[in-house]
Residue frames as qw, qx, qy, qz and C-alpha x, y, z in Angstrom:
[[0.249, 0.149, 0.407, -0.866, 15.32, 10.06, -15.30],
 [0.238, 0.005, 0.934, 0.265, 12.32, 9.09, -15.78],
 [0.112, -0.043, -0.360, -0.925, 9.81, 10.66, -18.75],
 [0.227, 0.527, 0.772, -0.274, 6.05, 11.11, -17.88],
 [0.091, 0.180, -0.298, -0.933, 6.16, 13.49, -20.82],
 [0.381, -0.179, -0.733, -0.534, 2.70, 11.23, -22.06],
 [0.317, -0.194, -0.876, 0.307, 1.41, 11.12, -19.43],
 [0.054, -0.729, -0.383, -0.564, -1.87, 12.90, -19.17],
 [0.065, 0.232, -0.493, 0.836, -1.52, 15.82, -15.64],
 [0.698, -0.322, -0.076, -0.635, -5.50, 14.64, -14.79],
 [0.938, -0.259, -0.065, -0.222, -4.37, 11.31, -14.02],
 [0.573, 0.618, -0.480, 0.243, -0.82, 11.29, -13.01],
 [0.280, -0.525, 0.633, -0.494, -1.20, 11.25, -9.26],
 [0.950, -0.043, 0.136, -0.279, -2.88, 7.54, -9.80],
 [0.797, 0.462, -0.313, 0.231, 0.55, 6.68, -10.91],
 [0.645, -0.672, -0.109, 0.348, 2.50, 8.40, -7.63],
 [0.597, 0.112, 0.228, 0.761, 3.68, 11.27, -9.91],
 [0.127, 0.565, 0.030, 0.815, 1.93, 14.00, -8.59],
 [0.437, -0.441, -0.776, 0.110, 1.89, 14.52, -5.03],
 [0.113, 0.197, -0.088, 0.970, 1.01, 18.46, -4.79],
 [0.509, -0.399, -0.429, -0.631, -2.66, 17.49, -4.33],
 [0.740, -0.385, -0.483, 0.267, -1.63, 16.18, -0.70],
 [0.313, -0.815, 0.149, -0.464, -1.71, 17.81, 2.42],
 [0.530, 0.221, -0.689, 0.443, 0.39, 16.58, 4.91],
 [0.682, -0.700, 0.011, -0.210, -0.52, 15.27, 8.77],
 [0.059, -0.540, 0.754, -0.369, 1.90, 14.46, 11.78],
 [0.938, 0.008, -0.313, -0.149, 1.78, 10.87, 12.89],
 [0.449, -0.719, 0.527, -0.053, 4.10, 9.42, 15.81],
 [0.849, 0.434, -0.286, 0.096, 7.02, 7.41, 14.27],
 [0.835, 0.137, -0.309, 0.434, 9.57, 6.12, 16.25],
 [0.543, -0.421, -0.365, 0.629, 9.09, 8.14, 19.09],
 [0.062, -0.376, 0.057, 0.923, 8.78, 11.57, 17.11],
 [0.435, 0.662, 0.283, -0.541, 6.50, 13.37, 15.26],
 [0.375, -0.057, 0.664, 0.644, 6.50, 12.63, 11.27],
 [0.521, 0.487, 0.071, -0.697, 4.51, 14.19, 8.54],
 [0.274, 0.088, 0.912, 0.291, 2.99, 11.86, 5.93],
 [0.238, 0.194, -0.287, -0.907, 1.32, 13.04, 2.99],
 [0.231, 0.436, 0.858, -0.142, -2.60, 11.89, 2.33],
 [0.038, -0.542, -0.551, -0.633, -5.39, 13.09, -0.02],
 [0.227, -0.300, 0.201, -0.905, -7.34, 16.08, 2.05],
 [0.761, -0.250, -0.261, -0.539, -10.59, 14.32, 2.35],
 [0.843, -0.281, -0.404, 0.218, -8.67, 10.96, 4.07],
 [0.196, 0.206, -0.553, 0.783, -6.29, 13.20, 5.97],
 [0.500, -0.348, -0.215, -0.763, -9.47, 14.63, 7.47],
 [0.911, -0.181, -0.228, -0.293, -11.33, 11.32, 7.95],
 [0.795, 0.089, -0.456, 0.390, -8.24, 9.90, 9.69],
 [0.296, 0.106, -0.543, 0.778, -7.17, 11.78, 11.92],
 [0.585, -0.274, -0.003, -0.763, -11.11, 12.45, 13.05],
 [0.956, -0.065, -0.277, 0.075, -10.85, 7.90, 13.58],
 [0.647, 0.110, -0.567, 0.498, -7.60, 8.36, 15.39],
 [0.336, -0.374, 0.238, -0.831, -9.09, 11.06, 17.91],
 [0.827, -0.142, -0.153, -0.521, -11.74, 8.11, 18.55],
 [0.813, 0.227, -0.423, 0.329, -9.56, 5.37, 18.83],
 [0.196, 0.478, -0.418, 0.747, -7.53, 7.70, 21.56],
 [0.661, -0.254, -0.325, -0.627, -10.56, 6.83, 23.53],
 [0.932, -0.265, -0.079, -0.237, -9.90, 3.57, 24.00],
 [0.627, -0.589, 0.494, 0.126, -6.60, 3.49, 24.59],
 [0.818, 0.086, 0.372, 0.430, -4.98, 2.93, 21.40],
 [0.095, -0.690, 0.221, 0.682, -2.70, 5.51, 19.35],
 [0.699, 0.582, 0.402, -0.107, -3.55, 5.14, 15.59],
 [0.114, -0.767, 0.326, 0.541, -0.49, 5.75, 14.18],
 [0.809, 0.553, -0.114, -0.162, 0.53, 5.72, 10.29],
 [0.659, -0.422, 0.526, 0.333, 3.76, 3.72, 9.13],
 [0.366, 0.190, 0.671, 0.617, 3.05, 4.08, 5.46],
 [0.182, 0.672, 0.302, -0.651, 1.26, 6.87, 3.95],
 [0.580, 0.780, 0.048, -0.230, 1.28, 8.49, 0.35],
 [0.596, -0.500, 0.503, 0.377, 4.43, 7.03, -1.66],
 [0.279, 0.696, -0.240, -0.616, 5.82, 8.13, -5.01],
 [0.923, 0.317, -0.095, -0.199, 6.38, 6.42, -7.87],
 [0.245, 0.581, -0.700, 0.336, 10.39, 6.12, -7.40],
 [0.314, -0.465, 0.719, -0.410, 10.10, 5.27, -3.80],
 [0.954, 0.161, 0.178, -0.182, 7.76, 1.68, -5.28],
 [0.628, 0.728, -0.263, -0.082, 10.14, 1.27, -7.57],
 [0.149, -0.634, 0.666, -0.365, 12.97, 1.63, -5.36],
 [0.758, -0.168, 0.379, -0.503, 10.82, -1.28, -3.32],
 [0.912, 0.341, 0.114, -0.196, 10.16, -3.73, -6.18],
 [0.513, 0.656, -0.474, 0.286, 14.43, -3.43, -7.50],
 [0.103, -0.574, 0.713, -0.388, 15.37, -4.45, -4.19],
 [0.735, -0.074, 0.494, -0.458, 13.17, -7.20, -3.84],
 [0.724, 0.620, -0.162, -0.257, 14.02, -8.08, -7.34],
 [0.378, 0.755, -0.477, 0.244, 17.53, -8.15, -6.96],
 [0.821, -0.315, -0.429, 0.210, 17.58, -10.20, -3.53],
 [0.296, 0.294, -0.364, 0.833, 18.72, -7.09, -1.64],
 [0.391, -0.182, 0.325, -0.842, 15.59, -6.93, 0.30],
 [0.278, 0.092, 0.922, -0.252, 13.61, -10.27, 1.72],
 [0.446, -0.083, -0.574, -0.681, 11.20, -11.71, -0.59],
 [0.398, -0.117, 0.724, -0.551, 8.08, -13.43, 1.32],
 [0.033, 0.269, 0.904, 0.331, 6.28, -16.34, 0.68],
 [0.511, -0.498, -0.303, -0.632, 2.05, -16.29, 1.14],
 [0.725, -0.454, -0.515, 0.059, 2.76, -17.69, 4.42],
 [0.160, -0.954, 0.236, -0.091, 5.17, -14.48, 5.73],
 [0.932, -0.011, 0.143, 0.333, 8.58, -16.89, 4.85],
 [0.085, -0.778, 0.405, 0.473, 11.56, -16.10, 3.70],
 [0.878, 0.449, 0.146, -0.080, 11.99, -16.98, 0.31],
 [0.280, -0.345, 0.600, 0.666, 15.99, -17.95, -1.48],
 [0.405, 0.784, -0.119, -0.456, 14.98, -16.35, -5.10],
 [0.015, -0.496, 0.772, 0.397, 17.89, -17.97, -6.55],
 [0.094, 0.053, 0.954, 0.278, 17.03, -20.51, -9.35],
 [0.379, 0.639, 0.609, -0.279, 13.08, -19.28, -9.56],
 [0.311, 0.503, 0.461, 0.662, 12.19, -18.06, -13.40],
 [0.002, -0.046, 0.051, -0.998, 11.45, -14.18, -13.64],
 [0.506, -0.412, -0.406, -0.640, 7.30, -14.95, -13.78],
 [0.695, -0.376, -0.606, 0.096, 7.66, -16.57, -10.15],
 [0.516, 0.038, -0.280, 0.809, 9.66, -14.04, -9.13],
 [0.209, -0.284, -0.150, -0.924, 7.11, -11.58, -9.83],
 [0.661, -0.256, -0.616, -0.343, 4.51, -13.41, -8.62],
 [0.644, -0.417, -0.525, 0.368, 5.96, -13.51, -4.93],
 [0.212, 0.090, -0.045, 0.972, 6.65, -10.06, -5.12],
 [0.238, -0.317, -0.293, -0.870, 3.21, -9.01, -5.76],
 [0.500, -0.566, -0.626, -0.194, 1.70, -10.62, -2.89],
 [0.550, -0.546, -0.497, 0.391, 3.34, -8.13, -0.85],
 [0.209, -0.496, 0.113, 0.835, 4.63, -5.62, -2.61],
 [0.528, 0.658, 0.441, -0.306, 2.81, -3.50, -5.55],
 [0.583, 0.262, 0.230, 0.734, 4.43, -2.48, -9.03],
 [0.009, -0.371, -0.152, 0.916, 5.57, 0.68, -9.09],
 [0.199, -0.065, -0.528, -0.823, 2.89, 2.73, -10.62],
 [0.639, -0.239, -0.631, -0.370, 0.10, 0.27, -9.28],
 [0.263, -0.063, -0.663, 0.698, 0.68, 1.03, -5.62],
 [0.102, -0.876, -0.407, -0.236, -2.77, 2.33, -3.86],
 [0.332, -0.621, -0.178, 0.687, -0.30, 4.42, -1.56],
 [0.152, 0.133, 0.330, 0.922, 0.01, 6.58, -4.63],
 [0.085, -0.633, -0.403, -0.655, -2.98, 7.90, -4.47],
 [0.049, 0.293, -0.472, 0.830, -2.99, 9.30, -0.97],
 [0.564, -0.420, -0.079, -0.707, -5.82, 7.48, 0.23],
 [0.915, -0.251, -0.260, -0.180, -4.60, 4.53, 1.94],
 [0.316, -0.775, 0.387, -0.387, -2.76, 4.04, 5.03],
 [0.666, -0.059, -0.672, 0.319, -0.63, 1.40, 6.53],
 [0.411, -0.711, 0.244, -0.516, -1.23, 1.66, 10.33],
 [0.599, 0.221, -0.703, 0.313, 0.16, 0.64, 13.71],
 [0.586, -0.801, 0.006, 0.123, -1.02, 0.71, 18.30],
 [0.615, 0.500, -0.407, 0.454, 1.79, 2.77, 18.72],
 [0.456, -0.575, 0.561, -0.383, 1.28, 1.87, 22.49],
 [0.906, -0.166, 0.338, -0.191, 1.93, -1.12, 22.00],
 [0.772, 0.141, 0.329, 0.525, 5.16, -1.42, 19.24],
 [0.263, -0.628, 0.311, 0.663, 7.73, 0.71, 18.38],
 [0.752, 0.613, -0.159, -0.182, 7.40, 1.19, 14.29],
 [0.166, 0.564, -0.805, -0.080, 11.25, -0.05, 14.25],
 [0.515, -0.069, 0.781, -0.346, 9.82, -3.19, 15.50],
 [0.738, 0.406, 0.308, -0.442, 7.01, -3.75, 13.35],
 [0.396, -0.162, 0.873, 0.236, 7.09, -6.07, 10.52],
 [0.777, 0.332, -0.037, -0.534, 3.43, -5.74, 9.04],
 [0.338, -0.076, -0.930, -0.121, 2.97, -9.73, 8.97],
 [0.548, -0.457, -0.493, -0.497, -0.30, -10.91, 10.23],
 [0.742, -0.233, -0.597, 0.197, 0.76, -12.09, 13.37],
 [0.066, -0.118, -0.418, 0.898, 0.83, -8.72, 14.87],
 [0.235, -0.017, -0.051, -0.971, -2.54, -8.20, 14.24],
 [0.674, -0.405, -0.460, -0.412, -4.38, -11.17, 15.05],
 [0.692, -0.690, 0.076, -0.197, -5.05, -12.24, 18.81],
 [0.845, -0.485, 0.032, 0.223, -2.22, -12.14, 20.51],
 [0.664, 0.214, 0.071, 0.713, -0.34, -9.93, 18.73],
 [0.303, -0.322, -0.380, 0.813, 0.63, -6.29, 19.50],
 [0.133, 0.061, -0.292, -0.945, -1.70, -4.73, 17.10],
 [0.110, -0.384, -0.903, -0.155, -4.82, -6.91, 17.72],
 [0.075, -0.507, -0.742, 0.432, -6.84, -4.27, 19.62],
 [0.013, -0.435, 0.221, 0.873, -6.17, -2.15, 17.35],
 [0.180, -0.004, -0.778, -0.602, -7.24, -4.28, 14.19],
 [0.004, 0.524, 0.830, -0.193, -10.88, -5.23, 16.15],
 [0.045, -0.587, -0.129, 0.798, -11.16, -1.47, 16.71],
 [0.025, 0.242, -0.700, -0.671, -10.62, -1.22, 12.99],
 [0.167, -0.188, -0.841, -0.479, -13.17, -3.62, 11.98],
 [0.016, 0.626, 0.757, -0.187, -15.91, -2.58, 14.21],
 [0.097, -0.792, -0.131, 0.589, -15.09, 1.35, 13.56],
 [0.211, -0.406, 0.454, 0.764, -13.25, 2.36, 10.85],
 [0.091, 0.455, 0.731, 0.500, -16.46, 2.04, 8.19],
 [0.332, -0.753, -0.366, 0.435, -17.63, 4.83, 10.67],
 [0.135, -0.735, 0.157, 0.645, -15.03, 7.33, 9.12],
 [0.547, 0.738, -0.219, -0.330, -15.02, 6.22, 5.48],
 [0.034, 0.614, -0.758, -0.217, -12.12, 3.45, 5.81],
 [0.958, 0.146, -0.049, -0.240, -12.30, -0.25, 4.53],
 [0.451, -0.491, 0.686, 0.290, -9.77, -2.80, 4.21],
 [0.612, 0.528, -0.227, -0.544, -9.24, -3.61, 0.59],
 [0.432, 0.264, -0.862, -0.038, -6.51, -6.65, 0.79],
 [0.730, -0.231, 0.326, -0.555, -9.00, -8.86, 2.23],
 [0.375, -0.133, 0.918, 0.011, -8.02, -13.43, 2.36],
 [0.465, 0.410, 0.784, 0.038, -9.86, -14.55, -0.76],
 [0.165, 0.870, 0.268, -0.379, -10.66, -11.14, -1.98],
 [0.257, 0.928, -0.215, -0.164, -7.95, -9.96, -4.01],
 [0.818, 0.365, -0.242, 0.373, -4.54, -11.57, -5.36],
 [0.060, 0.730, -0.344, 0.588, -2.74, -9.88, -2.77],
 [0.495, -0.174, -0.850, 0.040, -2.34, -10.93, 0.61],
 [0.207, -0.833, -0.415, -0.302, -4.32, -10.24, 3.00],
 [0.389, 0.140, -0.342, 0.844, -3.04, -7.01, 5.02],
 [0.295, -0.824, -0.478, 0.079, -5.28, -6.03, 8.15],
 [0.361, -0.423, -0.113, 0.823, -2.37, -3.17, 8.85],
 [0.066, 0.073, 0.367, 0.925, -3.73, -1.29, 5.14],
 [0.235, 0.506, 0.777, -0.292, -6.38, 0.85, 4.79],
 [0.261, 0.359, 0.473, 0.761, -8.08, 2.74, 2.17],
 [0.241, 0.360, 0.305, -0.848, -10.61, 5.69, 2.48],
 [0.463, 0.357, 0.725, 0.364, -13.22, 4.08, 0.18],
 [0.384, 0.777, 0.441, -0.232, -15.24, 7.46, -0.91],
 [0.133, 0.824, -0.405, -0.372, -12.12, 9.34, -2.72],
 [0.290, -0.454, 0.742, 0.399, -10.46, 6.05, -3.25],
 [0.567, 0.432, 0.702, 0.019, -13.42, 4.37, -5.34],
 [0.476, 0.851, 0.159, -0.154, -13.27, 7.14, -7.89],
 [0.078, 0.771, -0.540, -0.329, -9.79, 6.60, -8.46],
 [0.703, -0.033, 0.709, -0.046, -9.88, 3.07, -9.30],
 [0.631, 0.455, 0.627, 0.050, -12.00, 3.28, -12.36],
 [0.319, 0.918, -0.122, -0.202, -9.66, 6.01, -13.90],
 [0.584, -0.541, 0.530, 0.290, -6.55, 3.77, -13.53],
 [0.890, 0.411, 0.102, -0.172, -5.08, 2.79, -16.88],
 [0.867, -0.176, 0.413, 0.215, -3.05, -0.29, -17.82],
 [0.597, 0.640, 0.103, 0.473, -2.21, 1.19, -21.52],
 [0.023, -0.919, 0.155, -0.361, -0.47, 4.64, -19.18],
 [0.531, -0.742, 0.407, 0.030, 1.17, 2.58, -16.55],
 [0.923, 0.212, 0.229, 0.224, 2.76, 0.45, -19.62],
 [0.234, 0.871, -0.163, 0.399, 4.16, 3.76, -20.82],
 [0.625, -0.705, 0.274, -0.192, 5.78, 3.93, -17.00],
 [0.690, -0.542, 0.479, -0.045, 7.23, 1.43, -16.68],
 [0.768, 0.464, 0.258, 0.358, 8.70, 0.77, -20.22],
 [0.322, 0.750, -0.277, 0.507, 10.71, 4.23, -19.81],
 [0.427, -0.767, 0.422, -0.228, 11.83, 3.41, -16.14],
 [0.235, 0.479, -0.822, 0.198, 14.84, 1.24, -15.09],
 [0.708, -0.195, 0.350, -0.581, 12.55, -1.38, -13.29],
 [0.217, -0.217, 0.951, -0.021, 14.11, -4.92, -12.56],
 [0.466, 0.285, 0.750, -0.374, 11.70, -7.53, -14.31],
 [0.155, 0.318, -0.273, -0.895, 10.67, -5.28, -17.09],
 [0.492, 0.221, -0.627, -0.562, 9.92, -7.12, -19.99],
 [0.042, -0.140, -0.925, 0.351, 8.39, -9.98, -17.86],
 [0.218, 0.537, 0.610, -0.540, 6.03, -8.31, -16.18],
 [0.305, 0.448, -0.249, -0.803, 5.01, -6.06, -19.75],
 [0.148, 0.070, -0.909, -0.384, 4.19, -9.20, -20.81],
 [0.302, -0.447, -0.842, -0.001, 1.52, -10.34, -18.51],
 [0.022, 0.123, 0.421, -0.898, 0.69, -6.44, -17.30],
 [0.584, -0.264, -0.276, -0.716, -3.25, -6.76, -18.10],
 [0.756, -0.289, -0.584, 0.056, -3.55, -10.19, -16.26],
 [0.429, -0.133, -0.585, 0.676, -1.41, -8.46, -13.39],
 [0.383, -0.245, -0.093, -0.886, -3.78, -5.18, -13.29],
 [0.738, -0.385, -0.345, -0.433, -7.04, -7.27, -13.33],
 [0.717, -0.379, -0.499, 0.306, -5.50, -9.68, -10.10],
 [0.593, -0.397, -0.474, 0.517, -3.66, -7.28, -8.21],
 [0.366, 0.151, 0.074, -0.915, -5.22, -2.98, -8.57],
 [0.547, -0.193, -0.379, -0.721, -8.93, -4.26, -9.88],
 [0.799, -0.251, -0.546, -0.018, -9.36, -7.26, -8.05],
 [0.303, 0.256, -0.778, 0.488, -10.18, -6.26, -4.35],
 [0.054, -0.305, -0.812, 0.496, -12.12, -6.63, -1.10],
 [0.085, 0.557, 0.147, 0.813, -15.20, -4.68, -1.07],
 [0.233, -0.284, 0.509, -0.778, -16.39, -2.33, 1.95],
 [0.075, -0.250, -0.941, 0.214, -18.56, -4.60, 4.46]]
């Protein structure tokens, strides 16, 4: 199990290890109602943008929402381990076999976050989907549903002419951020900007030195360089 005994309780939910401070909305998922947990302020602001959005004919639905530290974890060990499709920067499939443990990471992180270093942990940012227009089982989150001609495009315009309207931004922006870009994520920037600049790299070392996380001693090696490229280094609002 793993010990957050050092961890200070002010700054644990930046880690995805305390999610009592979340309120929970309903969100269509696969045909049925789901609840998905979100900071108060973005629950709020979201579901005020998906009312709007209803408008024009699109259904703002979430597909990712507030996610613990385990369930990253979980994420990053399977991806590790070749039990769960690594992608290149072009949305590929990557064979893993025969790549060193710093490359390994390295393709990991352009899609997937370390645990600990996920923004879903903090309950302000949102993976979204037109759920008139794709079934979440469908969906993929790869660009190619979300630029013209894909099933999320009217959505993602929507997005970029509105969604600075309710407080939201896109943070993994092409050029912007070691990550790649992802038009499906958003953040709520006013709650999420004050969690940023409490994050710290010496607490999530703790973390992830007492958890069972595939990579370990790799990544502990180069976890300041990862920080700065992929949680400091991102888009900012337009």
């Amino acid at each position: 199990m793993l010990n957050t005994s050092t961890i200070s309780p002010a700054t644990a939910r930046l880690y995805g290890l305390e999610p009592n401070a979340l309120v929970e909305i309903t969100s269509p998922y696969h045909k049925q109602e789901t609840r998905f947990k979100l900071e108060a302020k973005t629950a709020l602001a979201f579901e005020a943008m998906a009312a709007k959005a209803a408008l024009e004919g699109i259904h703002l639905a979430i597909c990712s929402a507030y996610r613990p530290f385990d369930r990253q974890l979980a994420i990053w060990n399977a991806k590790a381990s070749g039990k769960r499709v690594v992608l290149d920067a072009c949305e590929q499939p990557i064979d893993i076999e025969g790549l060193s443990d710093d490359q390994l990471i390295d393709l990991i992180l352009l899609w997937s976050a370390l645990p600990g270093a996920s923004r879903h942990h903090w309950g302000t940012d949102i993976d979204v989907f037109d759920a008139n227009q794709i079934d979440v089982k469908a969906l993929r989150l790869i660009e190619a549903e979300y630029i013209e001609g894909g099933p999320c495009a009217k959505l993602h315009r929507w997005l970029k002419e509105n969604a600075r309207d309710f407080g939201f931004y896109f943070p993994f922006q092409r050029g912007q951020s070691a990550v790649s870009a992802e038009p499906w994520h958003i953040s709520y920037f006013p709650v999420s900007q004050l969690l940023l600049p409490q994050f710290d790299t010496h607490e999530l070392a703790i973390l992830l030195k007492n958890s069972d996380m595939l990579l370990k001693d790799a990544v502990l090696t180069r976890l300041n360089t990862l920080v700065d490229g992929y949680v400091r280094r991102i888009a900012k609002p337009e």
